[in-house]
C-alpha positions, -999 to +999 in steps of 0.1 A: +042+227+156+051+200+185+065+169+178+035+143+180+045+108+186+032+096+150+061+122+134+085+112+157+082+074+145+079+085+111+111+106+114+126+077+132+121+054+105+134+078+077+165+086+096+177+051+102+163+043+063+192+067+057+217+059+080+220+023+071+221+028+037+251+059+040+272+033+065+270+004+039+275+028+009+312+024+004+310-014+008+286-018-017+298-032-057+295-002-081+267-017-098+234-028-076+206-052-084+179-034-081+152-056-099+145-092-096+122-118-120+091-143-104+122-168-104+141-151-082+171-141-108+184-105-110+172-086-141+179-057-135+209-032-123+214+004-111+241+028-104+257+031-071+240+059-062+205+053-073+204+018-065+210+028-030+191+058-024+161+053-044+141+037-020+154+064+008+143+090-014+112+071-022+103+070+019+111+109+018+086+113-010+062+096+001+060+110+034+058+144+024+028+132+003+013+116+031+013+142+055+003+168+026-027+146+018-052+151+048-041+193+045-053+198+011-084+170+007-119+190+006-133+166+026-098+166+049-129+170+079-134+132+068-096+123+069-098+133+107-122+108+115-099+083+106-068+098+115-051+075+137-058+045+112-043+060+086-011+075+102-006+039+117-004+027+077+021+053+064+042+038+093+037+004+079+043+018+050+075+033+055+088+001+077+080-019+046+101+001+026+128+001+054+127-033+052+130-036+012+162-015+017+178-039+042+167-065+018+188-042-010+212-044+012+220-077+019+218-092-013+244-066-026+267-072+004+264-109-011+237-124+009+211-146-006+183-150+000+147-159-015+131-124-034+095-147-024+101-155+005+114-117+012+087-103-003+056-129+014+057-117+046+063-079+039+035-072+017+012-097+035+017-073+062+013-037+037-020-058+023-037-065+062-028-027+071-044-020+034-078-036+047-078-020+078-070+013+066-097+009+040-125-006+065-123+027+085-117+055+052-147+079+048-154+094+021-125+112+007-106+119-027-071+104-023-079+071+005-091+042-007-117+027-032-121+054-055-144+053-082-170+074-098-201+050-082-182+053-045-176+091-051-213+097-061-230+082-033-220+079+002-241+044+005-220+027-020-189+044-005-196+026+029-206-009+010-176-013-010-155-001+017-166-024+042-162-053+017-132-039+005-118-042+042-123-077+048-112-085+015-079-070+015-071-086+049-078-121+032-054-106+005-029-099+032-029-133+047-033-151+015+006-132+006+019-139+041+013-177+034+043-174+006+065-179+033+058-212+037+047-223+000+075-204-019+070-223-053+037-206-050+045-173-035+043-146-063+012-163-075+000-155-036+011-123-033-001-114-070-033-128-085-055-122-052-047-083-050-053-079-086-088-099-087-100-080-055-090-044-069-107-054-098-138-072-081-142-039-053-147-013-088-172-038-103-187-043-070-190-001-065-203-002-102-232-026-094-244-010-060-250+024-076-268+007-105-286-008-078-292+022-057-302+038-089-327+016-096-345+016-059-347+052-063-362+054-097-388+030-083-407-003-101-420+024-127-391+034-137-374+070-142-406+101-142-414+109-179-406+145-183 
C-alpha cells in the first residue's frame, strides 16, 4: 500500500509523540502527575513508565482504531464520502494528544503552568474539528450522533447531524474562550459539551416521533 500523505502525517505525529517522551524519560521524577482537579492541584500520580507512555500508547491505539474503523463499517461506502473530513480529525486528534504529552511533560520537568488554561484552547480546538466532522458524517455505525432515532431513519440522521455540527462548533469556541476567563474555564470547556450531547439524543428522539407521526397521517396508525 503507498504511503498517502494523511498516514504520513499521522505517522509523523506518533513518531515524534514518542521521541519526546523517550528523550525526556530519564530526566523525569520517578513518580508523574498524571491527573489534575478543576482547581488546578495534582490528584493523582503514576509510575514512571506509565505516566509517560500512556498517552503514546493511547495515540498508537487509537490510530489503529481509526484506520480499522472505515474497513470494517457496513456502511464503510458512506465513510468514503466523507473521507477527507474525518482523516483531517484523527490528525487533530492525535496533535491534541501530542500536545497533552508536552503538557505532561513540562509540568513534571517542573514547569507550571495553568491545567485550564492548558486545556481551553486544546479541546476548543478537538470540539470545532468535532462539529465539522459531524456536519459532513453520513450515516454510519461508529461516526457521530448515534442513536436508535438517527440509525432508523436517514431524515433524522441528516437533521440532527446538521444541528449537531453547528452546535459543537459553538461548543468549540465556547471552551477556547477559557483562555482568557480561566476562573471560568472548566465550567466552559464542561457544561456546554455535556448539555449539547445530551440536547442532539433528545433532539434525534423528537424528529423520529415527529417523522412518525407525519407518516401515520392525522388519522392515525391503519387499524389492522
Amino acid at each position: 500500500m503507498h504511503l498517502t500523505r494523511t498516514t504520513a502525517i499521522i505517522a509523523g505525529i506518533l513518531a515524534l509523540t514518542f521521541a519526546i517522551t523517550i528523550i525526556a524519560y530519564p530526566y523525569m521524577p520517578d513518580r508523574i502527575a498524571s491527573h489534575w482537579g478543576t482547581s488546578g492541584e495534582v490528584n493523582g500520580y503514576l509510575s514512571k513508565f506509565w505516566g509517560l507512555f500512556l498517552v503514546p500508547l493511547l495515540s498508537a491505539g487509537m490510530t489503529l482504531l481509526f484506520l480499522l474503523i472505515p474497513r470494517i463499517d457496513p456502511l464503510r461506502a458512506n465513510i468514503r464520502e466523507f473521507r477527507a473530513v474525518y482523516d483531517g480529525f484523527v490528525i487533530v486528534f492525535l496533535l491534541f494528544l501530542l500536545y497533552m504529552q508536552v503538557f505532561i511533560l513540562l509540568w513534571n520537568a517542573g514547569v507550571r503552568v495553568s491545567i485550564a488554561q492548558t486545556l481551553s484552547p486544546a479541546l476548543g480546538v478537538l470540539y470545532y474539528a468535532c462539529g465539522i466532522l459531524i456536519g459532513k458524517a453520513k450515516m454510519n455505525w461508529f461516526i457521530g450522533i448515534r442513536t436508535p432515532w438517527t440509525l432508523s431513519s436517514q431524515a433524522v440522521w441528516d437533521r440532527t447531524h446538521a444541528l449537531g455540527g453547528k452546535l459543537f462548533r459553538l461548543v468549540g469556541i465556547l471552551a477556547f474562550l477559557g483562555l482568557f476567563f480561566p476562573a471560568v474555564a472548566f465550567y466552559l470547556i464542561l457544561l456546554p459539551v455535556l448539555f449539547v450531547s445530551g440536547y442532539l439524543v433528545y433532539f434525534s428522539y423528537r424528529e423520529y416521533e415527529l417523522e412518525e407521526r407525519r407518516r401515520a397521517g392525522p388519522a392515525g396508525p391503519a387499524q389492522p
